[in-house]
N, C-alpha and C positions, 0 to 999 in steps of 0.2 A: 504494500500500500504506500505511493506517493505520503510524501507531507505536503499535508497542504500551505498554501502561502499565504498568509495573512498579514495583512499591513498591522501599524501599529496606530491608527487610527479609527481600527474594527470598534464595535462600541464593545462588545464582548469582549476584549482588550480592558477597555477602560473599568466595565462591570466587573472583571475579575482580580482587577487592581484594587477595586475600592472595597471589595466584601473581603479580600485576604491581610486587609489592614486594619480593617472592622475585627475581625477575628484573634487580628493580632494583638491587638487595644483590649479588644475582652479580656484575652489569656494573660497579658502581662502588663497592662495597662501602659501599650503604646498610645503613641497619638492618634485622634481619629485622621481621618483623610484629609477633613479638611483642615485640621492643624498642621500639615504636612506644607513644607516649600515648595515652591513652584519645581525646582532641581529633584528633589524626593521623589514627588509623583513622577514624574519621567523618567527615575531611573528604575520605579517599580512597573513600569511597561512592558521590557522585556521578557521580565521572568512570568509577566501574566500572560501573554502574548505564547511564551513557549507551555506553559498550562496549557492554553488551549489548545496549541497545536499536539500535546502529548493525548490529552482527552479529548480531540476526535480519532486520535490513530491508535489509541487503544479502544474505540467502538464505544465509549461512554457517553457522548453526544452525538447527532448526528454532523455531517459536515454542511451544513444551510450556512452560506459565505452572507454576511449581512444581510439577517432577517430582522425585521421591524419584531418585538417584541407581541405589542398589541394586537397587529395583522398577519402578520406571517409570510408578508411578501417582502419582494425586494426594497431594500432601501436605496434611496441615493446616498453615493460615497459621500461620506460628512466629513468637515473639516477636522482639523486636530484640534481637540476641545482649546480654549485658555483656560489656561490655568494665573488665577491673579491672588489669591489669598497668599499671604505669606505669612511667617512664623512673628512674631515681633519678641 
């Protein structure tokens, strides 16, 4: 089975950035996401980004490239969120 290619723009990218930092703030009381700097969230991209690519190529998800959550159909490629909150 191919890997699939997946930008770092997917929103499922971003979805699995922000529930594994949510998780991580419960267990040991990191920051939530959005106390996170602009630099933090961008470097937790990648490792969510190859998540995903790991859990569709072990058959845990299917592989739908940019589904709208609410509809089920294709999304248009969306931009790379901003990110503006920063830590103070």
């Amino acid at each position: 089975m191919p890997i699939p290619h997946i930008e770092m723009d997917d929103p499922r990218v971003l979805a699995l950035a922000r529930w594994r930092q949510q998780l991580s703030r419960e267990g040991v009381y990191n920051p939530a996401w959005e106390e996170l700097t602009d630099e933090e969230r961008e470097h937790s991209l990648p490792d969510a980004r190859n998540y995903l690519k790991a859990a569709i190529r072990a058959g845990l998800i299917p592989d739908q490239t940019r589904l709208t959550p609410a509809t089920g159909s294709p999304s248009p490629r969306p931009s790379v969120p901003t990110l503006t909150r920063t830590r103070t």
